[in-house]
ROLUMVO-58265 format. One record per residue (C-alpha): residue number from 1; residue in three letters; x, y, z negated. Coordinates in nm, 4 decimals, always signed. Each point is the difference from the previous one (the first is absolute). Example, Ala and Ser with C-alpha at 12.3 -4.5 7.8 and 13.67 -1.06 7.14 Angstrom:
     n   res          x          y          z
     1   ALA    +1.2300    -0.4500    -0.7800
     2   SER    +0.1370    +0.3440    +0.0660
//
This chain:
     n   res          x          y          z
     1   UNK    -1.7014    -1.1045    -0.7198
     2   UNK    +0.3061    +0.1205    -0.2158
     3   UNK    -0.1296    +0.0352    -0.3956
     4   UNK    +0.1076    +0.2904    -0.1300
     5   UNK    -0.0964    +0.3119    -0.1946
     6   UNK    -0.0128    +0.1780    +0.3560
     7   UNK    +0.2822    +0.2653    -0.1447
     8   UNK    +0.2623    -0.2543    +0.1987
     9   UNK    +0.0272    -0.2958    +0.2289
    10   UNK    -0.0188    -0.3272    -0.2210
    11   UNK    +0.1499    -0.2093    +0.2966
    12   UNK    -0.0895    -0.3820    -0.0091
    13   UNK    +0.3241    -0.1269    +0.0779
    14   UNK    +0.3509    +0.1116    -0.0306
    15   UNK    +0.2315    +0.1674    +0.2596
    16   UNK    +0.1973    -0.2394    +0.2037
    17   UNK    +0.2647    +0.2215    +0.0215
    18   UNK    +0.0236    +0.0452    -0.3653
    19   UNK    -0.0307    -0.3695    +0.0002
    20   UNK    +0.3269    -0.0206    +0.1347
    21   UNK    +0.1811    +0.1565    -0.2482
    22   UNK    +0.1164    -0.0882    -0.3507
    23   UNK    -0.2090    +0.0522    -0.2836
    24   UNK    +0.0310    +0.3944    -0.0907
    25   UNK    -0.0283    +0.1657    -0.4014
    26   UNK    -0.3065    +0.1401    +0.0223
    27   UNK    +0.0066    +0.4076    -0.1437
    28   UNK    -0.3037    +0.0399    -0.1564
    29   UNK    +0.0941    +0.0995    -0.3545
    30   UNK    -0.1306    +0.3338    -0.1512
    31   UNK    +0.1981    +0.3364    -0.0033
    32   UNK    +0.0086    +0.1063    -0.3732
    33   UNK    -0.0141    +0.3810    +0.1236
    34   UNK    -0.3705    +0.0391    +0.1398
    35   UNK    +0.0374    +0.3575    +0.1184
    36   UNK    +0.2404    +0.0169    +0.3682
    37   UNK    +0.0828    +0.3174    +0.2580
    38   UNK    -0.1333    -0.2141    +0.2519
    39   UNK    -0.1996    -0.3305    +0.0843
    40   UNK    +0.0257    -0.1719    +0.2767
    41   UNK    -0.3295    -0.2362    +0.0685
    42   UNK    +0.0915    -0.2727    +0.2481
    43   UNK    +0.3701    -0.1841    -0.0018
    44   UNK    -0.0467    -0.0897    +0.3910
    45   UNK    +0.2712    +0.1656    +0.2599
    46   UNK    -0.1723    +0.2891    -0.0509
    47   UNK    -0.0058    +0.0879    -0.3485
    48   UNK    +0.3279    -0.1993    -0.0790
    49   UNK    +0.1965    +0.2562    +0.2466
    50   UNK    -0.2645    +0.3075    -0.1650
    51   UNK    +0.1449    -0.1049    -0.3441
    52   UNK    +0.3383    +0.0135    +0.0831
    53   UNK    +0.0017    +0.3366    +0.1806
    54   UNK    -0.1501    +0.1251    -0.3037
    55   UNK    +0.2690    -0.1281    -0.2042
    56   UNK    +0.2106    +0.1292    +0.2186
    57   UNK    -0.1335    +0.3365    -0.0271
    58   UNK    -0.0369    +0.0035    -0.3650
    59   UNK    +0.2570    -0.2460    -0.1411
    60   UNK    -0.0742    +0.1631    -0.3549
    61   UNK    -0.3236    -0.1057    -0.0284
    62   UNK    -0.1415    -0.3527    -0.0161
    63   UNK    -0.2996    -0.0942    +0.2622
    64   UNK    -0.2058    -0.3134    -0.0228
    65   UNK    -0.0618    -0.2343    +0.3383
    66   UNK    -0.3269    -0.2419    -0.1083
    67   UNK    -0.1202    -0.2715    +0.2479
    68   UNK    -0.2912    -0.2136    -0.0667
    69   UNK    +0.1834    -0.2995    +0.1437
    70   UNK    +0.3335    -0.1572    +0.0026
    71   UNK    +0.2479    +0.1598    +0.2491
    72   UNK    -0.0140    -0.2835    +0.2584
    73   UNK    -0.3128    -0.0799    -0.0113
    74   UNK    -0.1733    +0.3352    +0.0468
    75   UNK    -0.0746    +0.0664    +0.3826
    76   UNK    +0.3644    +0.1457    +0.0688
    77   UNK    +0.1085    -0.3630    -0.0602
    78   UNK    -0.2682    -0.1410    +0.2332
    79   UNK    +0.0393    +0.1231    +0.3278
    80   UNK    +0.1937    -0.1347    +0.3117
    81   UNK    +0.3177    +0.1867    -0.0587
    82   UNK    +0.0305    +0.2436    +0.2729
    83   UNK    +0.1652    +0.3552    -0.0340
    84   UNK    -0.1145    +0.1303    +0.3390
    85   UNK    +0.0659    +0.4253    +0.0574
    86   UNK    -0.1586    -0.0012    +0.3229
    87   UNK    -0.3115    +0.2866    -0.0047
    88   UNK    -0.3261    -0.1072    -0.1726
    89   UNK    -0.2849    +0.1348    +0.1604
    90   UNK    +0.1197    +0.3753    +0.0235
    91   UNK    -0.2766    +0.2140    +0.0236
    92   UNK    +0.0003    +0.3472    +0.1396
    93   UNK    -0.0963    +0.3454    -0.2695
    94   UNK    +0.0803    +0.3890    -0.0050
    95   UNK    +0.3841    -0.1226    -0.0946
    96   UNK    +0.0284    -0.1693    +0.3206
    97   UNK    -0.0547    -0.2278    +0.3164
    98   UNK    -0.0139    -0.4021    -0.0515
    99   UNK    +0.3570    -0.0121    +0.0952
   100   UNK    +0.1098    +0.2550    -0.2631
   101   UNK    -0.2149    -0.2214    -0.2513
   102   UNK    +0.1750    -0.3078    +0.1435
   103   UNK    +0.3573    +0.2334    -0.0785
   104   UNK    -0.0734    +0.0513    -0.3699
   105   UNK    -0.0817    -0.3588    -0.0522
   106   UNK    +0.2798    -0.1447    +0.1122
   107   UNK    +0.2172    +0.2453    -0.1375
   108   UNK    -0.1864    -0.1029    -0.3116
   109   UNK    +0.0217    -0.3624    -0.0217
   110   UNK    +0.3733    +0.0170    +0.1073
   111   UNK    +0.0964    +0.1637    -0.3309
   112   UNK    -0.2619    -0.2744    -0.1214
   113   UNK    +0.2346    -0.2693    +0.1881
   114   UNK    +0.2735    +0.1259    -0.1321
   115   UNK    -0.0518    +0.0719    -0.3754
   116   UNK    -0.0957    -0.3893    -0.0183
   117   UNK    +0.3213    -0.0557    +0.1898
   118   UNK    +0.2183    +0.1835    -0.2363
   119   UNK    -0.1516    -0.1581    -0.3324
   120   UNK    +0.0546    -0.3622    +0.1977
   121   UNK    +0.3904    +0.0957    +0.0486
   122   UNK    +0.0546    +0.1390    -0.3258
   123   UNK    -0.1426    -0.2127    -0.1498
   124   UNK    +0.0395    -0.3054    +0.1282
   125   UNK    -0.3733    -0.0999    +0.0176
   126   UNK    -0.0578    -0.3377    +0.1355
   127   UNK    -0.2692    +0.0218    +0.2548
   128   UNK    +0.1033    -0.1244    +0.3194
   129   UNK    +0.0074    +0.3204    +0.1790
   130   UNK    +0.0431    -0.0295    +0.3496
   131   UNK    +0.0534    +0.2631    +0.2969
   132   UNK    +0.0858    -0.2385    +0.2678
   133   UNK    -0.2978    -0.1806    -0.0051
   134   UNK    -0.2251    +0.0836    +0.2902
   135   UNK    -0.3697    +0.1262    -0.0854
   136   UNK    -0.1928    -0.0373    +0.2598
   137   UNK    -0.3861    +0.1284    +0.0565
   138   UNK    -0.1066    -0.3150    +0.2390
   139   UNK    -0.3350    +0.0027    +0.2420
   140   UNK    -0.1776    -0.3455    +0.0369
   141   UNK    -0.2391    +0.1658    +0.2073
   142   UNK    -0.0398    +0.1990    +0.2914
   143   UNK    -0.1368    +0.2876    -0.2254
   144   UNK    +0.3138    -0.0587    -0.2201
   145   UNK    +0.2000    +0.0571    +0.2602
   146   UNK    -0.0999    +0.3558    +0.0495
   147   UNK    +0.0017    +0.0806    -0.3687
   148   UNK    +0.3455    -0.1150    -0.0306
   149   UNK    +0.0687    +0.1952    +0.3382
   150   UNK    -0.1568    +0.3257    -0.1044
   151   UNK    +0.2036    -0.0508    -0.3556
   152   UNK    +0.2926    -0.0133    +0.2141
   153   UNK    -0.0136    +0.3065    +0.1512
   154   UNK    -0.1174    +0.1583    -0.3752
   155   UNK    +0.3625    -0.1359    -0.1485
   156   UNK    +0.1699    +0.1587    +0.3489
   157   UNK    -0.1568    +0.3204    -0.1033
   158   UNK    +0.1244    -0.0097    -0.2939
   159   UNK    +0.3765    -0.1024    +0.0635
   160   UNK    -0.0640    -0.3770    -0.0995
   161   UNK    +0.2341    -0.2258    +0.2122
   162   UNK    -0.2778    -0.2500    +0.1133
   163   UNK    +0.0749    -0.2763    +0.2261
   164   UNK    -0.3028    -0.2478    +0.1792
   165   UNK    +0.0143    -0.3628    -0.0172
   166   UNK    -0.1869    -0.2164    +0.1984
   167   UNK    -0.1631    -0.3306    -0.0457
   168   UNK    +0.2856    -0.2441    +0.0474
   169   UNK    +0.2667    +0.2172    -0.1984
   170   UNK    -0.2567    -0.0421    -0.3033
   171   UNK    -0.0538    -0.3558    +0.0504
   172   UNK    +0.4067    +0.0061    -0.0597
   173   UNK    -0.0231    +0.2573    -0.2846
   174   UNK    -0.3037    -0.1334    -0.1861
   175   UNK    -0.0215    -0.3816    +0.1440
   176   UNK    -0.3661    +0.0877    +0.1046
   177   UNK    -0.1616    +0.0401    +0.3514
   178   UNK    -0.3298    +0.1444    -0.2156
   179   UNK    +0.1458    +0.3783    +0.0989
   180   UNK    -0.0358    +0.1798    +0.3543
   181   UNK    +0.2184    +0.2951    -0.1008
   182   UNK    +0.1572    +0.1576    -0.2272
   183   UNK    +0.2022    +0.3369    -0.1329
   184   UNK    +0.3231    +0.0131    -0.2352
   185   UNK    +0.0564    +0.3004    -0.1046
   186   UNK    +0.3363    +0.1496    -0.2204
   187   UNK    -0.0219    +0.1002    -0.3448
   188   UNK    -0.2241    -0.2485    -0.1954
   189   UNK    +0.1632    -0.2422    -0.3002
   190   UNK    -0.1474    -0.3255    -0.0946
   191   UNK    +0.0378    -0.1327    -0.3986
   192   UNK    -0.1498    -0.1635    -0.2791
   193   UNK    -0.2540    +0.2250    -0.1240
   194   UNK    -0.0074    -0.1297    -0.3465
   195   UNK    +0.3352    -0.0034    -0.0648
   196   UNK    +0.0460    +0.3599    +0.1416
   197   UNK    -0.2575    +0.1469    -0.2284
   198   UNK    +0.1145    -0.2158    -0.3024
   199   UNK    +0.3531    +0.1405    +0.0652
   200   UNK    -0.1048    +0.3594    +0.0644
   201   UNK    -0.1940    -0.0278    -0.3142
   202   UNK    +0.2589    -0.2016    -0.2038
   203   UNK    +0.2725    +0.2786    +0.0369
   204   UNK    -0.2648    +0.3176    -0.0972
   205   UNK    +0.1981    +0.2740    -0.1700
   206   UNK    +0.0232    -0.0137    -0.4070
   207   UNK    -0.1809    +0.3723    +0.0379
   208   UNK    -0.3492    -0.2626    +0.1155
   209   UNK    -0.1633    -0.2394    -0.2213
   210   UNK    -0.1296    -0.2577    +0.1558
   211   UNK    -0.3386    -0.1921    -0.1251
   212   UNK    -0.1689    -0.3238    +0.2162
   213   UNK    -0.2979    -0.1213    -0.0533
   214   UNK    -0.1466    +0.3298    -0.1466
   215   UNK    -0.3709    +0.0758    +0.1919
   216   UNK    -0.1057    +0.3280    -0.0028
   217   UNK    -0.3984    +0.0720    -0.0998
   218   UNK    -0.0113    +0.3681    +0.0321
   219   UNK    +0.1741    +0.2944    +0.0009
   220   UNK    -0.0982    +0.3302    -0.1618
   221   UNK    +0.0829    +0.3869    -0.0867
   222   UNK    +0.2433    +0.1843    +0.2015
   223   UNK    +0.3390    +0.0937    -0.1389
   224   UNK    +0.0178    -0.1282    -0.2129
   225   UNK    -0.1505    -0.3349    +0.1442
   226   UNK    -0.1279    -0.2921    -0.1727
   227   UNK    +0.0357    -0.3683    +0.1518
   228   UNK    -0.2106    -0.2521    -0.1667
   229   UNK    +0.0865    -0.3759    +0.0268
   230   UNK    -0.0925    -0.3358    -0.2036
   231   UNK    +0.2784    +0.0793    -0.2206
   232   UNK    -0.0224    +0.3248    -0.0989
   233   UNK    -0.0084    +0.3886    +0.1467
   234   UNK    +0.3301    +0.1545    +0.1320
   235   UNK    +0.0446    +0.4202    +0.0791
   236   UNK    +0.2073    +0.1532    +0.2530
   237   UNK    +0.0128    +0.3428    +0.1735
   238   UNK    +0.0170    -0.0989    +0.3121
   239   UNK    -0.2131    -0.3068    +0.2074
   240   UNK    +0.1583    -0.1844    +0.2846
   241   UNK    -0.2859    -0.2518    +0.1435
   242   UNK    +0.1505    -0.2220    +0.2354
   243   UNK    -0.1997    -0.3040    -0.0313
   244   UNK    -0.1215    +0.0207    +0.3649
   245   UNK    -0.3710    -0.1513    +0.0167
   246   UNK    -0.0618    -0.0625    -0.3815
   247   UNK    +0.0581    +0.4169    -0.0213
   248   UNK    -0.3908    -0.0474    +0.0698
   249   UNK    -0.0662    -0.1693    -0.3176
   250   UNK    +0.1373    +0.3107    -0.1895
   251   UNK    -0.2392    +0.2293    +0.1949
   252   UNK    +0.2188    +0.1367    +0.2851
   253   UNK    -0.0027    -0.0870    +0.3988
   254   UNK    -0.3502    -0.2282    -0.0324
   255   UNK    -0.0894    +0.2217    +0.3135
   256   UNK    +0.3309    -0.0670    +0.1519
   257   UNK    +0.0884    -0.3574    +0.0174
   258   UNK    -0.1454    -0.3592    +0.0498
   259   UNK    +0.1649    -0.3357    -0.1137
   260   UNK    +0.1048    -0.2795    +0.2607
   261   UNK    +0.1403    -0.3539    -0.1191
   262   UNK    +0.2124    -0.1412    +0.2507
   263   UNK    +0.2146    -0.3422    -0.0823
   264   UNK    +0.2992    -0.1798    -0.0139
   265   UNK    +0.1233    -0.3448    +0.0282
   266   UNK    +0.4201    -0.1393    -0.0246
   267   UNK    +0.1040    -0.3102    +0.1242
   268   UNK    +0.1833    -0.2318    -0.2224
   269   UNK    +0.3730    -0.0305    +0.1275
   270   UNK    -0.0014    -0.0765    +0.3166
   271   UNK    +0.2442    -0.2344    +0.1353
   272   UNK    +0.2804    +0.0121    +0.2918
   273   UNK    -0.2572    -0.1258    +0.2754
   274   UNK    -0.2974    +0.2585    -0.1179
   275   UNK    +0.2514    +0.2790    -0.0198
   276   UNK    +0.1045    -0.0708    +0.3013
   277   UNK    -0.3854    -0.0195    +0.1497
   278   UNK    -0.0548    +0.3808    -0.1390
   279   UNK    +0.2666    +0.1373    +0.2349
   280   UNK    +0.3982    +0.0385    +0.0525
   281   UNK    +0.0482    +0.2974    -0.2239
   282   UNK    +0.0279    -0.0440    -0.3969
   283   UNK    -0.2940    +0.2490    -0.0797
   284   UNK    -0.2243    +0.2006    +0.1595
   285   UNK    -0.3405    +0.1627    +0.0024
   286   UNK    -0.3192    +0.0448    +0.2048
   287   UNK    -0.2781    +0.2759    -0.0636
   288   UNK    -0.3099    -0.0178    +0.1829
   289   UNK    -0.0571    +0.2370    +0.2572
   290   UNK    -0.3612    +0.0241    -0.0679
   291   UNK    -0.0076    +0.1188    -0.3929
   292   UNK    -0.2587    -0.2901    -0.1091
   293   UNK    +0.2472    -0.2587    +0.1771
   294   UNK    +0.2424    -0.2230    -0.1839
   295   UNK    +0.3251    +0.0540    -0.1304
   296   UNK    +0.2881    -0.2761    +0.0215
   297   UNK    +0.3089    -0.0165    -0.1058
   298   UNK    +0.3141    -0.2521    -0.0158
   299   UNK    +0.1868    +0.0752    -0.3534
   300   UNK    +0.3487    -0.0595    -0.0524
   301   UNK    -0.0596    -0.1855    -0.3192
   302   UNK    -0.1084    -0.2800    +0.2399
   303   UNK    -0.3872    +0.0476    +0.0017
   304   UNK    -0.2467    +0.1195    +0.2370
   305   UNK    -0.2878    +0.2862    -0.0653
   306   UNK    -0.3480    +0.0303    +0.1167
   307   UNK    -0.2122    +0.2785    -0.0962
   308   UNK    -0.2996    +0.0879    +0.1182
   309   UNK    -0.3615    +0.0850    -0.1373
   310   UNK    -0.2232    +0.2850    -0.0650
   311   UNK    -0.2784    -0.0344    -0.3026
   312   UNK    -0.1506    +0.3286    -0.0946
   313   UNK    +0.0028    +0.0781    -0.3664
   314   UNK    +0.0226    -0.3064    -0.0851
   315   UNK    +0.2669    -0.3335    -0.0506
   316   UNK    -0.0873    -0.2955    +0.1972
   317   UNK    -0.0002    -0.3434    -0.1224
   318   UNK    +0.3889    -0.1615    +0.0694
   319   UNK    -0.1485    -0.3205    +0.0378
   320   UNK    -0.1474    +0.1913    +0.3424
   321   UNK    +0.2869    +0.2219    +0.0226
   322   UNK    +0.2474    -0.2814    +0.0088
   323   UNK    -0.1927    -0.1875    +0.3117
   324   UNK    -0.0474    +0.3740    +0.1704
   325   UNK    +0.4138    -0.0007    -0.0123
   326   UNK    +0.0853    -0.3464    +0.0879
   327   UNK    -0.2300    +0.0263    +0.3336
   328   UNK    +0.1512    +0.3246    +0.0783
   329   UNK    +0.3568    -0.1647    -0.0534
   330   UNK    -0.0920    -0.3147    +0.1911
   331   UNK    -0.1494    +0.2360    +0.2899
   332   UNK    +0.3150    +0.1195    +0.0523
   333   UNK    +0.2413    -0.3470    -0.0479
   334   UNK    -0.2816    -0.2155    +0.0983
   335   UNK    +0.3469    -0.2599    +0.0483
   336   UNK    +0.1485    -0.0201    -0.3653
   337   UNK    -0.1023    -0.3016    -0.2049
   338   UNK    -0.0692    +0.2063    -0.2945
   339   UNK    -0.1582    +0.3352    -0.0878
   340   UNK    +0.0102    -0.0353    -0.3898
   341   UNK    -0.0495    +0.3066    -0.2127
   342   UNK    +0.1680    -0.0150    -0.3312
   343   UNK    -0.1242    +0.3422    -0.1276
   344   UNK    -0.2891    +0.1799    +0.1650
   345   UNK    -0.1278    +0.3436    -0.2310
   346   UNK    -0.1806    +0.3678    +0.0891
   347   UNK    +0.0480    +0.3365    -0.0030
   348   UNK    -0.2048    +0.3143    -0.0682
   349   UNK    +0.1232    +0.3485    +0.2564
   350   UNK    -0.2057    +0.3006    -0.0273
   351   UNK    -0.1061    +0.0791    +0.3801
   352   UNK    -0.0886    +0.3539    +0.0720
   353   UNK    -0.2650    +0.1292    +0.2915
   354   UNK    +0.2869    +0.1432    +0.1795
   355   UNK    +0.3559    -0.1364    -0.1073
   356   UNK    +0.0621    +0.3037    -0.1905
   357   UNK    +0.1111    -0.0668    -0.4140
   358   UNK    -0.1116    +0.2632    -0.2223
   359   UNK    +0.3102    +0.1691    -0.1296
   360   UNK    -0.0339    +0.3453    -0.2634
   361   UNK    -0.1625    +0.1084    -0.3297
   362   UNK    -0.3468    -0.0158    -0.0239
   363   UNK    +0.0207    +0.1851    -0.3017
   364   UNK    +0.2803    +0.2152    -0.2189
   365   UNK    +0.2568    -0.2729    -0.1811
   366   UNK    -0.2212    -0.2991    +0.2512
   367   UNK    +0.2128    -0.1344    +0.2507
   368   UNK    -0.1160    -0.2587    +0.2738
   369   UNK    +0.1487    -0.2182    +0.2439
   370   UNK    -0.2396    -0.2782    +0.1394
   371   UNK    -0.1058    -0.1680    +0.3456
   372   UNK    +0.2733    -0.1859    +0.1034
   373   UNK    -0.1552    -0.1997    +0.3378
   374   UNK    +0.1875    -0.2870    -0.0405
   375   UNK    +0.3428    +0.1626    +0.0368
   376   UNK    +0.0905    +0.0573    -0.4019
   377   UNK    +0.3614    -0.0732    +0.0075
   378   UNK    +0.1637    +0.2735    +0.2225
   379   UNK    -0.2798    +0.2611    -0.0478
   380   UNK    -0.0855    -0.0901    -0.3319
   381   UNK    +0.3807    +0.0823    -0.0819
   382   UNK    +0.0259    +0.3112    +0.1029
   383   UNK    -0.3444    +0.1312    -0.0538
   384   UNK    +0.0838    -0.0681    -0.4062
   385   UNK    +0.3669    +0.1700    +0.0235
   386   UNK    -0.1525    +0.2739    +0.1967
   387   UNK    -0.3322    +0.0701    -0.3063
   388   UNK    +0.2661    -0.0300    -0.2643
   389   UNK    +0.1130    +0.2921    +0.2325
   390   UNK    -0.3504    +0.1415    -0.0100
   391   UNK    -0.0386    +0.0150    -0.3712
   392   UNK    +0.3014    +0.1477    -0.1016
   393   UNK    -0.0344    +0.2765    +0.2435
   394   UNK    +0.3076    -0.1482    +0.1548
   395   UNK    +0.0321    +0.1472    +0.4386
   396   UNK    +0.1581    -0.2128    +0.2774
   397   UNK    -0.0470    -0.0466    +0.3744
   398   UNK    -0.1292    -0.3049    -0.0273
   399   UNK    -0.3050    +0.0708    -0.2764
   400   UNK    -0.0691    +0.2732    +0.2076
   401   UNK    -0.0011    -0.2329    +0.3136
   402   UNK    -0.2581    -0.2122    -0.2567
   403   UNK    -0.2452    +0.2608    -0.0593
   404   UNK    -0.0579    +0.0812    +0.3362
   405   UNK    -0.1232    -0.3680    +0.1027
   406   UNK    -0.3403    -0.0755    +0.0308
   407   UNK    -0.1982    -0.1255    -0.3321
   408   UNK    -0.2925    -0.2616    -0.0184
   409   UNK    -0.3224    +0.0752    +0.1422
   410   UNK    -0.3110    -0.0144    -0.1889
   411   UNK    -0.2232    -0.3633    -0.0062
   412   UNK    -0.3228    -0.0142    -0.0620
   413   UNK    -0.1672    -0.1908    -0.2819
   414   UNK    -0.1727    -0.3157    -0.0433
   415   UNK    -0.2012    -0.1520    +0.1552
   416   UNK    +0.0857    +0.1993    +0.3262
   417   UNK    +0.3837    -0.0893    -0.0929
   418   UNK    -0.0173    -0.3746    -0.0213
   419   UNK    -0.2136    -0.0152    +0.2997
   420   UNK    +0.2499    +0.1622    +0.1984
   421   UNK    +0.2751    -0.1530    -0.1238
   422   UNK    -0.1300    -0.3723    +0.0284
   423   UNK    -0.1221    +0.1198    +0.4079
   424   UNK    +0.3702    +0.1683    +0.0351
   425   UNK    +0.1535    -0.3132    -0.1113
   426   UNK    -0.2185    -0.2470    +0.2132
   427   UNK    +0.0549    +0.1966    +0.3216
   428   UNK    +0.3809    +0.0415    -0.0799
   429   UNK    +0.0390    -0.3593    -0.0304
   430   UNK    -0.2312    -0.0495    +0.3391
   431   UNK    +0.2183    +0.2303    +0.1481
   432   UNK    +0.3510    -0.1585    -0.1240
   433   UNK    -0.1075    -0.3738    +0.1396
   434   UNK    +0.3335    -0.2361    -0.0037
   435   UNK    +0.2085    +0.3174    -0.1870
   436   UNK    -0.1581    -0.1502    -0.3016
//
């Protein structure tokens, strides 16, 4: 289990991604000022792009951005590093049918897309971004097959070129014959997670103040607010919380979201032969078509992915994690001499009942933004540009595409809540069978 005072993930090993890269100057030192227009809570995608709409709203005033981890280690710098736009779950309401839903979002995580894409050119941000790459959502099973199918015709809907590839043009792609079918659809980007949100974070207006390694215990008042931490209280008239699941620990969505741990493990650098095993393109990346499947991916910088894993509130043990990942690699190249993992680490998502992430004010000054299902990058983007929007009264097609989407439903409590999360889990994995 991860130690921890439960107000943030203590993770018990370090992001391979971040791994990677170079050693990076921590921010953590104190603001002298300790009164700011706004504060930001949570330096993932999501408050990183909140704090710098703000700042682009108010350039006059200065507004602080706390994490209480190092950017690249958090959970935006632990996940697979997919920027998918395809719909998520649209649910039908008074503003709409499912497609209309399915409309708004990827109107949505377009402008999501493309604000990353425009702070990568400008800035010259290093993270192996990559539109040519094929994603593909791959079926290893017969009920795979007509998930991936029925997502098919959801991305035709929805004006997604889609193309189907059968079992022997993945065995070229991917250098497996593990996968039956599979769909590629337009649209997605593959990169380095931790160097995206490193960069994104690294080139922050001079209007946002950055401070790492800052946990938050509590939050009080209302406009002005107060934010308490370990190292001393901090006021602001206006509260952005975008610290996805840990927005529980300040009192706000405990009704709303649950946490899931799902894992990671990198290959060392593989060499000419083992690329060659892992297919004929230079990168690539396969998402499960059951949602409690596994995730692989081939990564230009020479290394192979496996992710995969589902532990309910709670961080495994790597020692079990790593032999979880190797069989799952070795499942699917049963014929390489070698399935080392040089870095194998979790991360914490905030799963709603539904798929829907809370987005509004719960209260005057409050702002919220939480629930991310897995999919942070793209809709974590644009759901923090779009409640900068929010709170400085700010109008635009796209928030008002935002409000109109479905929000979480309500879970109940414990104990009814862990029993039917554990049972959900068990029959989901049942269920999945060789997509894990």
């Amino acid at each position: 289990m991860a130690k921890g005072s439960g107000l943030h993930p203590v993770y018990l090993t370090p992001s391979g991604w971040n791994a990677l890269l170079p050693p990076r100057v921590v921010r953590d030192a104190l603001p002298a000022a300790r009164a700011f227009r706004s504060i930001v809570i949570g330096a993932g995608f999501t408050g990183l792009a909140a704090a710098r709409r703000l700042a682009e709203h108010e350039p006059g005033h200065e507004h602080l951005l706390i994490d209480a981890d190092v950017i690249g280690e958090n959970a935006s710098g632990r996940n697979s590093g997919f920027l998918s736009i395809h719909p998520n779950e649209p649910v039908a309401n008074r503003h709409g049918s499912v497609d209309d839903a399915a409309a708004r979002q990827m109107r949505l995580y377009r402008a999501g897309r493309d604000h990353l894409k425009m702070l990568v050119d400008r800035h010259g941000i290093d993270c192996g971004w990559d539109e040519t790459a094929p994603r593909l959502l791959g079926a290893a099973t017969e009920g795979g097959v007509s998930r991936a199918r029925a997502a098919l015709e959801r991305y035709r809907r929805s004006g997604l070129g889609a193309e189907e590839i059968d079992a022997a043009g993945l065995k070229e792609r991917t250098g497996s014959d593990y996968y039956r079918y599979a769909v590629r659809a337009d649209g997605h980007v593959l990169v380095q997670p931790a160097a995206l949100v490193r960069g994104v974070a690294d080139v922050l207006p001079d209007a946002v103040r950055l401070v790492e390694r800052l946990p938050v215990s509590a939050i009080e008042g209302g406009g002005p607010f107060k934010v308490r931490t370990g190292r001393g209280d901090f006021r602001a008239d206006r509260l952005l919380v975008t610290a996805n699941l840990h927005a529980r620990a300040l009192g706000l969505l405990g009704d709303r979201m649950i946490g899931v741990y799902t894992y990671g493990g990198l290959t060392p650098e593989l060499d000419d032969a083992a690329l060659a095993a892992h297919g004929s393109l230079p990168q690539w990346g396969l998402i499960p078509a059951h949602p409690m499947g596994t995730t692989i991916r081939k990564f230009s910088g020479r290394r192979f992915l496996v992710r995969s894993g589902d532990a309910y509130e709670r961080e495994d043990d790597p020692v079990e994690v790593r032999g979880l990942l190797t069989e799952l690699y070795r499942n699917r190249y049963p014929g390489l001499s070698s399935h080392d993992l040089e870095h194998v680490w979790g991360g914490v998502t905030a799963i709603t009942r539904n798929g829907g992430l809370y987005f509004g004010s719960p209260r005057h000054g409050l702002f919220c933004a939480a629930g991310c299902n897995g999919s942070g990058v793209v809709r974590g983007t644009i759901n923090g540009l779009m409640l900068a929007d929010l709170a400085v009264g700010a109008t635009s097609s796209l928030l008002d595409d935002r409000l109109k989407l479905e929000g979480p439903n309500w879970i109940p409590p414990d104990p009814l809540r862990s029993l039917v999360v554990r049972s959900k889990i068990a029959l989901g994995r049942r269920e999945a069978g060789a997509e894990i």
